[in-house]
Each structure stands twice: as structure tokens, then as C-alpha cells.
N, C-alpha and C positions, 0 to 999 in steps of 0.2 A: 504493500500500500504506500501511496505517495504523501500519506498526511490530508489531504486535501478537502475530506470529506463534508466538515463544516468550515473549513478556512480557506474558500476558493482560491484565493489569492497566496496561500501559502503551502510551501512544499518542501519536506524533508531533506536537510543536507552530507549532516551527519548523524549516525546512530549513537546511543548511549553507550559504546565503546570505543568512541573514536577518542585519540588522541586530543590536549587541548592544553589550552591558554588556562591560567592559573582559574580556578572553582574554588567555593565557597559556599557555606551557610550555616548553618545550627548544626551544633553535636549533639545527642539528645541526652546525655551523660554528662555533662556542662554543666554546672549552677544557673537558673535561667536569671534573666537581665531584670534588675529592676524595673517596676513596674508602672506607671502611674495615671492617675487620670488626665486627660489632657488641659481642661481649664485647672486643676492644680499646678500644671510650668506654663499657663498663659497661652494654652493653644485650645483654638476653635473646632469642638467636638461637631458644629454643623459643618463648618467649610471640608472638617476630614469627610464628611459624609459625601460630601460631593465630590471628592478624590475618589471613593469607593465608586461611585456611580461611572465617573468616567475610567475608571482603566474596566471593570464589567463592559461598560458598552463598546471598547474597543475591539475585548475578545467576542463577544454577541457582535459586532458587526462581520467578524472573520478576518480584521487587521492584522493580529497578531494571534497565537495560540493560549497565551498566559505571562499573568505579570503578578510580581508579587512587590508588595509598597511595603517599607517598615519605615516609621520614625521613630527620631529619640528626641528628645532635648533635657539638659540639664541633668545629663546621665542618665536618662529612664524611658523607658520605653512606655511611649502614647498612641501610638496607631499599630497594625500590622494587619494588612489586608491582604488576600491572594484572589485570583482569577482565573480559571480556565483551566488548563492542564498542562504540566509539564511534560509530559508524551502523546499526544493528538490517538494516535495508534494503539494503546495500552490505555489507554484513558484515567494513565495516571496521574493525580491531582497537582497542581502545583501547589506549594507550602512553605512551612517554614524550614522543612526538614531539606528540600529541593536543594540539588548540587549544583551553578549556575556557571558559564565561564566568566571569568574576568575580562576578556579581552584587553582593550589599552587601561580598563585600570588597574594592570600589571605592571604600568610603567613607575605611577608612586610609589609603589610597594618596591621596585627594585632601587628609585632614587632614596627611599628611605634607610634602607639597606647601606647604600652607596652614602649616605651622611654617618651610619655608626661607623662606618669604615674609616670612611676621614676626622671621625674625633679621635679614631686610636693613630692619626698621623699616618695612613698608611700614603696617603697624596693628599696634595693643596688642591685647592679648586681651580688653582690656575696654569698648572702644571703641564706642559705638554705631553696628551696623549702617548704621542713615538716613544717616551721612556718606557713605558712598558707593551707598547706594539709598534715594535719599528714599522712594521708595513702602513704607518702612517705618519711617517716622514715626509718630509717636501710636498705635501698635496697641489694639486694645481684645480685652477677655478674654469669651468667652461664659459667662455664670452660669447655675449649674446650673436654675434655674427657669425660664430664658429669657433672652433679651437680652443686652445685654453691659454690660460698665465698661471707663471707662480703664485699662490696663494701669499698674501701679507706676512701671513701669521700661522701656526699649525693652530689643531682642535687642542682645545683643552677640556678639562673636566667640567668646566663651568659649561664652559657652551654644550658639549650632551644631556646636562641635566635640566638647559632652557633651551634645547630644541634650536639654537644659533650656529651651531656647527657646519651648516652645510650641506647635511646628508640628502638624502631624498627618499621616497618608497618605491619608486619604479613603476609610478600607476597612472601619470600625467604624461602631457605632451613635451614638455620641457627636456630639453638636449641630455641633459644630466639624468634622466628616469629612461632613456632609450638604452644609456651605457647599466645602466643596471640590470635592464631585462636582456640584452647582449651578453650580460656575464653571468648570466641565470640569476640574479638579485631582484627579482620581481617580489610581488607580492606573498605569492607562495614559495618562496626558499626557504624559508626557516622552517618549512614540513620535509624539506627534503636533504638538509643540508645539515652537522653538526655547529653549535655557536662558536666555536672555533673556525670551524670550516668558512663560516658565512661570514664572518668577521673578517675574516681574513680577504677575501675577495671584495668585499666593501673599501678595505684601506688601498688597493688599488686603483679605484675609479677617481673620477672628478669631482671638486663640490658645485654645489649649485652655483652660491655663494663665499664670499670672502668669511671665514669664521668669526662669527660675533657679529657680523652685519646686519643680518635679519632673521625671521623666523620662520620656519617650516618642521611641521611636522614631519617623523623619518625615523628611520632606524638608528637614532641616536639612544633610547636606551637599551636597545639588544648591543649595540660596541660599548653601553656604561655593563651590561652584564658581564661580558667579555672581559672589561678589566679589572672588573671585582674577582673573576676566577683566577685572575693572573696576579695580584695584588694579595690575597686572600689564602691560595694554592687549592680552591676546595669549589668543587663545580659549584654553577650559579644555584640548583635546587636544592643541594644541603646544607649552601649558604643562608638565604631566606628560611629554610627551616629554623636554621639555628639561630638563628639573627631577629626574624619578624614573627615568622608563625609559632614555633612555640615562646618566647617569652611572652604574645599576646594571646598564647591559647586558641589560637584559629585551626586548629586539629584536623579540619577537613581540607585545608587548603595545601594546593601543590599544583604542580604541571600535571598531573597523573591522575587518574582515579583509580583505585584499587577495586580489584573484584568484586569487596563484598559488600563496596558502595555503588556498586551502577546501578543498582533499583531507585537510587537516589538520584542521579545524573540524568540533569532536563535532555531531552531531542533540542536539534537547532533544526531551524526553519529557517530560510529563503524566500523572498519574495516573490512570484510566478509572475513577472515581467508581459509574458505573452497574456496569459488571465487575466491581470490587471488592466491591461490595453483595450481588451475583451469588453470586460464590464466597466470600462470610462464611457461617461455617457456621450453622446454625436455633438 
């Protein structure tokens, strides 16, 4: 089955064993969150109601398959609502207990990381990358008419952790995102490539930009992951374990899901491009 059945518009990408970008939710073995009502921290128990209504009516229209909303404030938990289902197919619910991916917000969790590092002095924020990945020495900058120049300046640490580096994702029309799907640095590398491996071919290409110029989102903290392993000595996943997830007790969290949590682990859905076209009104 394609998923599709009540969510015209949407359609299964990956299964609940696929491979993924850091997940999260509730242990059920955890002490639960303090609790509170919401006019006790100064929050509007009607307007939450109307948060409820619209992510409902989104899964009821078939925009999406399931959405689950938690707030807090003032340390305690005032809302948590879920919606639809976290498997369309298995019709199993979405909750509190739901495995979800991180996607990009895996990148604060690794710049967080990357600050405990730098208060045990491991680098400066301003430090030139190339000390510890020469293959990003001398970069050079692609010009707009063609070709490139020497870069001013190399990456520093600073610039990967505010996206000013340079880099790119390989997924625009811009001269510098052609050199990256030419060097298989597109989009999808990082499913087929070791952080080593991809790192590594990234410090060869162009930058967009002069580093520290401007900003562009990019594979600036997959190379800050990269240099935390090299800085560190201990891959990027047992670093963040040791580092973020466990001293904050986020137990489920990791690149991985294990076995005997994939009954927990959402499906990912895809938007049906062609469907959607379909049912756009004339």
C-alpha cells in the first residue's frame, strides 16, 4: 500500500526501518514532566483549543498524516495534543510515545555539542578549519562569470556554526551546487557516503562565497560533525550520546532506531506532486 488511502495527497517514503536523521520522544520509564494548568504560567487554555482544532483539520483535510503539538512554559508542561497517525498503513496512532526524525534540528544538537567541546579548549571559534582537515586549505571562491579566486580567508569554526562558510547543498542552480552534485555531494550523499568520506570531498570543491560574507544554509554542520570526530577521537554518534543525550536523559535519541523500538518509529510521507496538481482547482 502507498499510504494514500485517506491522504490523497500523500505517499509513503520510507518505512519504519529505514535508516534516519536523529529521532526522539518520550521514554515511558522517564519520571514524567511537570505538569500544569495553562492559565497557572499565563497561557490561554481557549486559544490552545484552537491549536487543537487546526492541526485535526489538517490531518481530516489529508494535508498531512499526523502531528503531535507539546508545550511547556516555565518548566511544565501545559498542552500536548496529537493527531492522526503515525503509520497511515498500521493505523498506528500518533502520541506521545511516537519516534519522530529530527531532520535539520540535528544541526543545534550537534553545534551544542561543538560548544562543550570548545569550553574544554579543544579549538577557538576562530581557528582555521585546515588544522585539523587539511583538505580545507586554500579554498577558492566560484565568480559569478565563471571560475574561481582565492578565497580571502579559510573556514573557521565560527563561520560552520553560523552557516557563513560558504558551503552549499547541491540542490540550487548556483555554479557552486553543480560542483557538488558532479562530485556526488548532492543532496542524498550523506545516505550513501561515510562523514569522513563526504567531508572529505566537500573540502575539495568551491565556496559559494568569501567565508564570513554571507549566509547560506549547507552542509556546514555535517564538516562541524566531522571535526568534532577528529578533535574529540570518538565518532560523531557516541559523541552526542555522551555529550547531549545522556547527560539530558533523551534515551531515545540517536541516528538509529533499534529493533525493539520500531513499533514506535513514525512512517515518512511525501507529498504526491502529481495528486496534488490533480485536485488544484481550474
Amino acid at each position: 500500500p502507498d499510504g494514500s488511502d485517506k491522504f490523497g495527497t500523500s505517499r509513503k517514503l520510507l518505512g519504519p526501518a529505514a535508516a534516519n536523521p536523529l529521532v526522539s520522544l518520550a521514554e515511558p520509564t522517564r519520571p514524567p514532566l511537570p505538569i500544569s494548568t495553562p492559565e497557572a504560567v499565563g497561557v490561554s487554555s481557549a486559544r490552545l483549543q484552537q491549536l487543537s482544532a487546526w492541526s485535526d483539520g489538517w490531518v481530516e483535510a489529508g494535508k498531512i498524516p499526523g502531528m503531535l503539538t507539546m508545550m511547556m512554559r516555565k518548566g511544565k508542561l501545559v498542552y500536548l495534543h496529537s493527531s492522526g497517525h503515525a503509520n497511515v498503513d498500521t493505523g498506528e496512532p500518533m502520541n506521545e510515545r511516537t519516534l519522530l526524525r529530527f531532520y535539520s534540528m540535528t544541526k543545534p544538537i550537534v553545534s551544542v555539542c561543538a560548544m562543550v567541546a570548545y569550553e574544554r579548549g579543544l579549538f577557538q571559534l576562530d581557528e582555521p578549519i585546515s588544522i585539523h582537515l587539511p583538505g580545507f586549505a586554500k579554498p577558492r571562491v566560484v565568480l559569478p562569470g565563471g571560475g574561481t579566486e582565492p578565497a580571502a580567508r579559510e573556514i573557521t569554526f565560527r563561520d560552520l556554526l553560523t552557516h557563513t562558510a560558504g558551503l552549499a547543498y547541491g540542490d540550487s542552480e548556483h555554479a557552486v551546487d553543480d560542483a557538488y552534485r558532479d562530485a556526488g555531494c548532492g543532496w542524498d550523499a550523506p545516505y550513501k557516503l561515510t562523514l569522513e568520506e563526504f567531508v572529505d570531498r566537500i573540502g575539495a570543491l568551491p565556496l559559494a562565497y568569501q567565508p564570513g560574507s554571507s549566509w547560506r544554509y549547507s552542509y556546514a554542520t555535517d564538516v562541524l560533525g566531522r571535526l568534532l570526530e577528529v578533535v574529540t577521537g570518538l565518532p560523531l554518534d557516541d559523541l552526542l550520546a555522551q555529550e547531549v543525550f545522556g547527560p539530558l536523559g533523551m534515551v531515545d535519541s540517536g541516528f538509529h532506531v533499534s529493533h525493539d523500538k520500531l513499533g514506535r518509529f513514525a512512517a515518512l510521507y511525501e507529498v504526491d506532486e502529481e495528486e496534488s496538481d490533480a485536485a488544484a482547482p481550474a
